[in-house]
C-alpha positions, -999 to 999 in steps of 0.1 A, spaced: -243 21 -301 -226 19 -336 -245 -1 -361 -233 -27 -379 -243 -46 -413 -231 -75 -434 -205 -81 -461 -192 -111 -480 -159 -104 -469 -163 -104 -435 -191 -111 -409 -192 -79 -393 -184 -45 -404 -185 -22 -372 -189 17 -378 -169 43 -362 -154 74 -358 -115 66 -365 -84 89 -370 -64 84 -405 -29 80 -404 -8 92 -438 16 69 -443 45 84 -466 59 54 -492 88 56 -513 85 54 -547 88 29 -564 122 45 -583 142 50 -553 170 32 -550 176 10 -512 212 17 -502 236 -12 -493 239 -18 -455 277 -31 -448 283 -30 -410 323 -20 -403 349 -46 -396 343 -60 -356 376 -67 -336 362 -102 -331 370 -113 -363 407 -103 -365 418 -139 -356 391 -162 -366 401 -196 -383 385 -187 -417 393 -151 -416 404 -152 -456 373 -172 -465 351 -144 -441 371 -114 -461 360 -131 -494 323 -139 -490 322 -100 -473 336 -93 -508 313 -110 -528 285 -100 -510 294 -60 -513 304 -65 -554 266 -84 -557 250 -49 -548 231 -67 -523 203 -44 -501 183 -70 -486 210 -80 -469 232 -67 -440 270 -71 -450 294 -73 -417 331 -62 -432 359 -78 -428 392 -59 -415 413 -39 -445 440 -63 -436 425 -93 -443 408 -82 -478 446 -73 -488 458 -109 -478 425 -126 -493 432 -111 -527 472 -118 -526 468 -156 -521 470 -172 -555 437 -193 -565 456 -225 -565 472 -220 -530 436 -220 -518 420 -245 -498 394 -254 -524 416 -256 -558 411 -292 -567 445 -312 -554 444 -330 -589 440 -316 -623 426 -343 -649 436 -334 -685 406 -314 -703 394 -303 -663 381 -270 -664 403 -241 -652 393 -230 -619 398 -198 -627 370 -195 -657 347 -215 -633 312 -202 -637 272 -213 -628 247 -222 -648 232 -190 -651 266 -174 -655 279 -161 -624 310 -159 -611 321 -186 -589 357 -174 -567 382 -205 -554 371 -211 -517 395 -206 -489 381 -243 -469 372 -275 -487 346 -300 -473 364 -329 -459 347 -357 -483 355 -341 -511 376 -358 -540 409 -345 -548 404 -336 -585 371 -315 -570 371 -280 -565 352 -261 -541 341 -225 -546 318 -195 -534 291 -175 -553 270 -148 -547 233 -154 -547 203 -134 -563 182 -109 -535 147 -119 -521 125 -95 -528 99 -113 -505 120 -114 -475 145 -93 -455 173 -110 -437 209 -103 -420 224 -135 -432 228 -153 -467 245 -136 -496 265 -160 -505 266 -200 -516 294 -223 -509 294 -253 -543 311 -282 -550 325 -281 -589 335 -309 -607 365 -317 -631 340 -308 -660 333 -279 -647 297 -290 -636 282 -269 -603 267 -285 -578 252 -274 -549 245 -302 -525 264 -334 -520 235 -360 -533 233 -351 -564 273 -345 -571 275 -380 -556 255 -393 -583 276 -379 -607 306 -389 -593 289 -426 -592 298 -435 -555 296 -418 -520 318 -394 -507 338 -402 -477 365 -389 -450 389 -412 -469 388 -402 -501 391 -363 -485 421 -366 -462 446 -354 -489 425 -327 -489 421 -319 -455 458 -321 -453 459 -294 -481 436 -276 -465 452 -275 -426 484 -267 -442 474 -236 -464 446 -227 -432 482 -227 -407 499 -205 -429 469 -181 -432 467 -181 -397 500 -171 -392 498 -140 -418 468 -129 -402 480 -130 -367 509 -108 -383 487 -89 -400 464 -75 -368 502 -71 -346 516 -51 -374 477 -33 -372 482 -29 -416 469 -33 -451 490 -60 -464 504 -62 -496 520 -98 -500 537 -122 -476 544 -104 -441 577 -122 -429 594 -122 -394 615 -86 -387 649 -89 -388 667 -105 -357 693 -76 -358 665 -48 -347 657 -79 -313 693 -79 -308 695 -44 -314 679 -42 -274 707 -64 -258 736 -46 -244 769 -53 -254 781 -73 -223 749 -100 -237 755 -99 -272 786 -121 -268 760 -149 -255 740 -151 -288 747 -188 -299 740 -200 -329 706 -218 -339 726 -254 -338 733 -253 -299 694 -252 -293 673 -284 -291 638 -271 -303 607 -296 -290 570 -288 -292 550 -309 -267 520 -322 -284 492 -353 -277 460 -363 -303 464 -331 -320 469 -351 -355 437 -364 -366 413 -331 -368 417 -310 -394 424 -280 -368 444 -300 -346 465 -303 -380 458 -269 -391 476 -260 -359 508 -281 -361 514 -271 -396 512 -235 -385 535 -237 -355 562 -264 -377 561 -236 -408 574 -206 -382 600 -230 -370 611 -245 -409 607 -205 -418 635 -192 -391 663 -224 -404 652 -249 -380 630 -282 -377 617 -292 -341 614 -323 -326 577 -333 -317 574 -351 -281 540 -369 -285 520 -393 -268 525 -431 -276 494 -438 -298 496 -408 -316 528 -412 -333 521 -432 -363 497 -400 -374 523 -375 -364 549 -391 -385 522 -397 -415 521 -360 -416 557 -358 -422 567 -339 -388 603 -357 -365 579 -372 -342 595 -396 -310 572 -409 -282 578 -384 -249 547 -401 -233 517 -378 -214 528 -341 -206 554 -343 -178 572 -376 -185 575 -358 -223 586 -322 -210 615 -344 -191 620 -360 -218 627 -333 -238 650 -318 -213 671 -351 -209 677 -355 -247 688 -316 -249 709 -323 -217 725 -355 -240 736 -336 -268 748 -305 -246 725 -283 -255 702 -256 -245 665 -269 -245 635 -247 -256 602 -261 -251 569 -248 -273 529 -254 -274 517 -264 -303 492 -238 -309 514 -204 -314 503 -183 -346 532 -157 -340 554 -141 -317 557 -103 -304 580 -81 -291 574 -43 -283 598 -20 -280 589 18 -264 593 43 -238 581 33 -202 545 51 -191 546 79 -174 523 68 -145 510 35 -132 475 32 -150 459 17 -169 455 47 -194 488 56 -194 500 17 -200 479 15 -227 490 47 -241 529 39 -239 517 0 -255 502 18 -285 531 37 -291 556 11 -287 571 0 -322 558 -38 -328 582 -67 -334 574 -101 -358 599 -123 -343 607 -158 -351 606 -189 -326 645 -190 -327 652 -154 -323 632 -153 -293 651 -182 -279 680 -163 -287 673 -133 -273 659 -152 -239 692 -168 -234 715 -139 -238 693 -123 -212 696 -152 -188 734 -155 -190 744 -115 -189 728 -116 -161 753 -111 -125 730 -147 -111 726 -162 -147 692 -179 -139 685 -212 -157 647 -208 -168 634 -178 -191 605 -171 -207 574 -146 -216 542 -127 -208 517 -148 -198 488 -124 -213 484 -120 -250 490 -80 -241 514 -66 -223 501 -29 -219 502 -31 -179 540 -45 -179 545 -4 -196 537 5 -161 568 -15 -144 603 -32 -156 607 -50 -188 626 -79 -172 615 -94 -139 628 -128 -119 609 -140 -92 577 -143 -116 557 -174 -132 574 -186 -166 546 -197 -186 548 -236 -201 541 -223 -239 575 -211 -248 603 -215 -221 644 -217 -224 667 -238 -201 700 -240 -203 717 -267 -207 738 -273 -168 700 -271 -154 691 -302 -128 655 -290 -121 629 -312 -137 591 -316 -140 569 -329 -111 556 -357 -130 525 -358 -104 511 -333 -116 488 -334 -149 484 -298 -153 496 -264 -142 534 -283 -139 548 -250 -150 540 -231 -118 563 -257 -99 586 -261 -124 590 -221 -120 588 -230 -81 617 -254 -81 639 -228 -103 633 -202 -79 644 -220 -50 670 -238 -64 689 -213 -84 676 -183 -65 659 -166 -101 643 -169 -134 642 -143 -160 604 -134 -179 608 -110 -205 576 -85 -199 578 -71 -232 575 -104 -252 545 -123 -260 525 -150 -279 497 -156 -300 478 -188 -287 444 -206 -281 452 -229 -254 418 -240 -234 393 -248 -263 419 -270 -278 409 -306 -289 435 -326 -279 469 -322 -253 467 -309 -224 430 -298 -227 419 -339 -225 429 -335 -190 407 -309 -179 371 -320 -167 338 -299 -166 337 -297 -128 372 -288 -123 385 -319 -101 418 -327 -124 426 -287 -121 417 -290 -82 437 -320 -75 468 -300 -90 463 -264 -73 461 -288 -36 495 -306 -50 510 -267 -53 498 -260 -23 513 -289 -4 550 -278 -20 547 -240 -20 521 -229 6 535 -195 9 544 -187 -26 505 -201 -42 471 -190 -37 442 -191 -48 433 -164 -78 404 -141 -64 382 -137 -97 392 -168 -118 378 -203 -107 406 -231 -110 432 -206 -110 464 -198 -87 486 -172 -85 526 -175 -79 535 -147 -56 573 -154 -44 581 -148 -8 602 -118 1 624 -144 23 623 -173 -3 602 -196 24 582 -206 -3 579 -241 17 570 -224 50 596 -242 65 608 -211 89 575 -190 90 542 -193 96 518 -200 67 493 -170 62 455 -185 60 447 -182 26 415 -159 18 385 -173 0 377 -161 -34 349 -136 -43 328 -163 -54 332 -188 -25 327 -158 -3 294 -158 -14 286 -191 -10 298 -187 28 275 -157 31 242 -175 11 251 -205 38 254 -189 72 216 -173 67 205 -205 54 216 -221 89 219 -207 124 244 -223 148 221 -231 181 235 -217 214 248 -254 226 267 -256 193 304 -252 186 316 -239 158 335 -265 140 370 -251 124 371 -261 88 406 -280 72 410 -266 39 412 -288 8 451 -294 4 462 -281 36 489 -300 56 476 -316 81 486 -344 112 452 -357 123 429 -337 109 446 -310 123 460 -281 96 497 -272 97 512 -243 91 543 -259 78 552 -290 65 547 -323 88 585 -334 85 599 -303 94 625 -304 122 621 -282 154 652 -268 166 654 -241 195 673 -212 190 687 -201 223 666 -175 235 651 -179 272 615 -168 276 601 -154 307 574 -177 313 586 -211 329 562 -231 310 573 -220 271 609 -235 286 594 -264 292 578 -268 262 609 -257 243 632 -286 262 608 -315 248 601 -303 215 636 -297 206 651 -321 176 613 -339 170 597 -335 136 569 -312 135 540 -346 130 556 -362 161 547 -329 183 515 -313 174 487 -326 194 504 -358 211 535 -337 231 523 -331 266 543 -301 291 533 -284 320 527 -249 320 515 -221 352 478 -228 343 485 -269 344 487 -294 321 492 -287 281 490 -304 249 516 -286 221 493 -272 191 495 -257 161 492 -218 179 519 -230 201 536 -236 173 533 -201 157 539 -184 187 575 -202 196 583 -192 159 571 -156 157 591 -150 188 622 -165 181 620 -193 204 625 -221 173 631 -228 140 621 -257 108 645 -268 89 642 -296 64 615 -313 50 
C-alpha cells in the first residue's frame, strides 16, 4: 500500500509512482496572431449588413487576439466606407449650435468612436449613436464582443447605457421622441439594402452608388417585331399591395426601399392598403388609397388601371432589386451544367419599370398576345438554363406581375392567400396563355414578414389549407399537392386545358412524402379485423354528392355522344342519364343491367367517359 502523511495544504498527500508530462509554453514574447474567420454567404443580405462590415472593421484595426473576428464580404466593406457619416443611421437628425462634430467624436479614454449604421428607437434627434472598439480580456477568451455600441450627446458626452444618458438628458427616453429617427433610420436602412442586394448580384467590390443598368442592354434581347410595343412609363399604372407594414421600423425600412427603386426609374406608385393603415402610410409621405384586405385591393388596382386605360403592374412591397441574366443555354439538363451556364450568364440591375416594359413587349409580340406576364418564382434561376427562357402555361408569381389593360380576369376574392395560382388559372383558361420570363427574377423576403399577407397565415396551417381545398375545387386537374413542402401546391397545366375536369376523369392525387409516413406509422399501429371493411377515405376538398368523391364537378352536364356499346345494360344506363347534371345521377339513378339491378356511381361514371360513351360540359 502507498503511505500517506499530512500537510496543511491538504488532508492527504498519497505517494506514488507517476509519469511526468513536459508541457512546452510559449514565451512570454510571442506574439498571438489575430483570428478573422472569412466572409460567410449568410451575411450577404442581412438587414444590418453595413453596420456588420463596420464593427468587423473595427474589431480587425483594434488588433484584437482574444477574440475571433467573422469578416464581412469585400463588397460590403467598399459600400460601408463610401456612405458619408451624416447619411448614417446614427448621425444625430439635429445639430444644436456648439454640438460636437460627429466626426471628432471620441471616449473618455480617447478612442475612436465611428457614426453607427442603426440608431436605438428612443433616442433624441439631436443624439448621435456610434460604435467603438473595446480593450482585450486578458482573463478570458471569447468569440463574441470586440466592439460597444454608445449613445453620444450634443456635448459630445459618451454614454454607454440608457439610465445614466437619461439623467443627463433630464427626462426618459421614449418611442415618441425617436420616431423621426426611426424614420431616418428605415429610409437610409432601405437604400442600403438595395445597394447591397446589388452589390452580391453584380458579385463586386463597390466603389460608390451601384445604379440600375441601362434599359437599352434589356431591350437590347427583344427582337425587332417587339420593340415597337415598348410604351412609355406614363401608359403603366404602378401599385404595390401593402397592409400594417407602416408602423415597425422594418416594415418601414421595407417600403422606403421598394418606393426609392420606383422614384429612381421616373415613376411614383400608388400604395393599395388596408383601411386602418392609411393614415400611417400617408404620414410617411407615400400616394396611399384604401384597396381594402389583399384581393378586394389587387381588384382594385386593376379596376382603377382599367379606368384610366392603362396597363396595370402589381408589386410586393418587400423587393430589394431586380435581375435579369443573359447567357448561352447549358449544354445538358443538370444541375451542374445549369449552374455552370447561370454563372456565366452576364448579370442585369434592372429597374421596376424596365422590367414592366420589357414583360409587356413580350406579351404583345407574341402570335396569342397573352394578358398576364411575369417572373421566376425562385430567387435563382440556374435550372431555367436547362430549358426555354420564356414559357406560358406556368404559375405567374403575385410579387411582380403585368396585365394589360383589355384584361376581364379578376381575383377570387375567396381566397386569402395563394390567389395568384387562380388568378394564373383563370388566364390560362380564359385566354389560352400567360407569358413568365425564366430568366428574370426578384430579390424578396416574403414569409417572415410582419404585416400583409403574412397576418393571414396561422401556425398550424388551416388559413393555407382552407385555400389549397378552394384550388382544388376550381382546378382539380391542373393543382396538387407539392411532394416535399407542407402547405404547398403545384400548378401543372393539363395538356388538354381540362383544368376543371369537366371532360376527363380527375387523377387521385398522391399523398406527400411526409403524410405517407403518417399512413405507414398508422396501419401498424392498427390492424383491420377480418369482419371489418375497409372504409374509403374522402379527401379534404374533394367534390363530393353525399359524401361520395367526384371526379368532376357536381353541376356538370352529362351528354351522350352517339356511340352504341355492346352490353345492353351501359344503353340503358346511357338513355337515363343523358341531359341530368352529374349531382342528380351519382348514387340516386337506378338502371337495369345483365347482372340485375344497378345504382349509377362514380366508376360508372369514369368508365362511360374513358370510352367515349358521354361527355361534361358546363359547370
Amino acid at each position: 500500500m502507498a503511505k500517506t502523511t499530512r500537510s496543511p495544504r491538504s488532508k492527504r498527500t498519497t505517494t506514488r509512482t507517476r509519469t511526468t508530462r513536459t508541457r512546452t509554453r510559449a514565451p512570454a514574447h510571442a506574439k498571438k496572431k489575430q483570428v478573422v474567420k472569412p466572409a460567410s454567404s449568410r451575411g450577404m443580405l442581412r438587414k444590418d449588413a453595413l453596420g456588420f462590415a463596420l464593427k468587423a472593421m473595427l474589431k480587425k484595426k483594434g488588433g484584437r487576439t482574444d477574440i475571433e473576428i467573422q469578416d464581412a464580404p469585400k463588397s460590403h466593406h467598399s459600400l460601408m466606407t463610401e456612405v458619408p457619416l451624416q447619411e448614417r443611421a446614427g448621425y444625430p437628425l439635429v445639430r444644436d449650435k456648439g454640438s460636437v462634430d460627429p466626426a471628432t467624436w471620441r471616449s473618455n479614454d480617447g478612442k475612436e468612436i465611428i457614426v453607427d449604421f442603426s440608431r436605438h428607437a428612443w433616442l433624441p434627434d439631436n443624439w448621435g449613436q456610434g460604435v467603438k472598439s473595446t480593450k482585450p480580456k486578458s482573463f478570458k477568451k471569447t468569440t463574441g464582443g470586440g466592439t460597444y455600441t454608445v449613445m453620444v450627446s450634443p456635448e459630445g458626452k459618451v454614454f454607454y447605457h440608457r439610465k445614466a444618458a437619461e439623467e443627463f438628458y433630464g427626462k426618459p427616453f421614449s418611442l415618441e421622441l425617436g420616431f423621426n429617427g426611426q424614420v431616418c433610420t428605415a429610409k437610409l436602412q432601405g437604400q442600403e439594402a438595395i445597394q447591397v442586394a446589388r452589390a452580391s448580384i453584380k458579385d463586386i467590390n463597390a466603389k460608390g452608388e451601384i445604379k440600375t443598368d441601362a434599359d437599352s442592354m434589356l431591350f437590347g434581347l427583344l427582337k425587332p417585331s417587339e420593340k415597337k410595343f415598348l410604351l412609355n412609363k406614363n401608359k403603366f399604372h404602378f401599385c404595390i399591395i401593402s397592409a400594417r407594414r407602416a408602423t415597425q421600423v422594418s416594415g418601414i425600412r421595407d417600403l422606403f426601399m421598394v418606393q426609392s427603386q420606383f422614384l429612381e426609374a421616373g415613376v411614383e406608385p400608388v400604395w393599395y392598403v388596408d383601411e386602418q393603415s392609411l393614415k400611417d402610410y400617408k404620414k410617411l409621405g407615400l400616394n396611399a388609397v384604401v384597396g381594402g384586405k389583399l384581393t378586394p385591393a389587387r381588384n382594385k388596382a386593376l379596376q382603377d388601371a382599367q379606368k384610366m386605360g392603362k396597363i396595370c403592374v402589381q408589386a410586393s412591397d418587400d423587393i430589394s432589386a431586380w435581375e435579369y441574366r443573359v447567357g448561352k443555354k447549358a449544354t445538358e439538363k443538370n444541375d451542374d451544367a445549369c449552374n455552370e451556364a447561370y454563372d456565366a450568364a452576364k448579370r442585369l440591375i434592372l429597374s421596376p419599370v424596365a422590367a414592366a416594359q420589357f414583360i409587356l413587349a413580350k406579351m404583345r409580340g407574341s402570335e396569342e398576345p397573352p394578358k398576364l406576364g411575369g417572373v421566376y418564382m425562385l430567387g435563382s434561376c440556374a435550372r431555367t438554363f436547362g430549358g426555354d427562357e420564356f414559357v406560358t402555361k406556368h404559375f405567374i408569381l403575385g410579387d411582380f406581375f403585368v396585365v394589360d389593360a383589355d384584361n376581364k380576369v379578376r381575383f377570387d376574392e375567396e381566397m386569402t392567400l395563394k390567389e395568384d395560382y387562380d388568378f394564373t388559372a383563370s388566364h390560362i383558361k380564359e385566354y389560352g396563355s400567360v407569358l413568365r420570363c425564366q430568366r428574370m427574377t426578384l430579390r424578396v423576403k416574403h414569409y417572415d414578414n410582419s404585416g400583409g399577407a403574412c397576418t393571414n397565415r396561422d401556425g398550424k396551417g388551416k388559413e393555407e389549407q382552407k385555400n389549397i381545398a378552394i384550388l382544388k375545387r376550381k382546378w382539380p386537374r391542373a393543382i396538387r399537392d407539392h411532394h416535399t413542402r407542407k402547405n404547398e401546391v403545384i400548378l401543372s397545366w393539363p395538356s388538354n386545358n381540362d383544368a376543371e375536369g369537366l371532360e376527363t376523369p380527375v387523377p387521385r392525387s398522391r399523398p406527400s412524402r411526409a403524410s405517407n409516413k403518417v399512413m405507414k406509422v398508422a396501419m401498424k399501429k392498427k390492424k383491420p379485423t377480418k369482419s371489418s371493411k375497409p372504409r374509403r377515405a374522402v379527401r379534404k376538398g374533394a367534390k363530393t354528392v353525399d359524401r361520395v368523391e367526384l371526379p368532376c364537378s357536381p353541376n356538370a352536364k352529362m351528354v351522350v355522344t352517339g356511340k352504341v356499346a355492346k352490353c345492353p345494360g351501359i344503353n340503358a344506363r346511357l338513355k337515363k342519364v343523358n341531359g341530368k347534371r352529374v349531382h342528380e345521377v351519382v348514387g340516386k339513378v337506378q338502371y337495369t343491367s345483365p347482372k340485375g339491378q344497378r345504382t349509377y356511381n362514380c366508376s360508372d361514371l369514369r368508365y362511360d367517359q374513358t370510352f367515349g360513351y358521354l361527355t361534361l360540359k358546363g359547370r
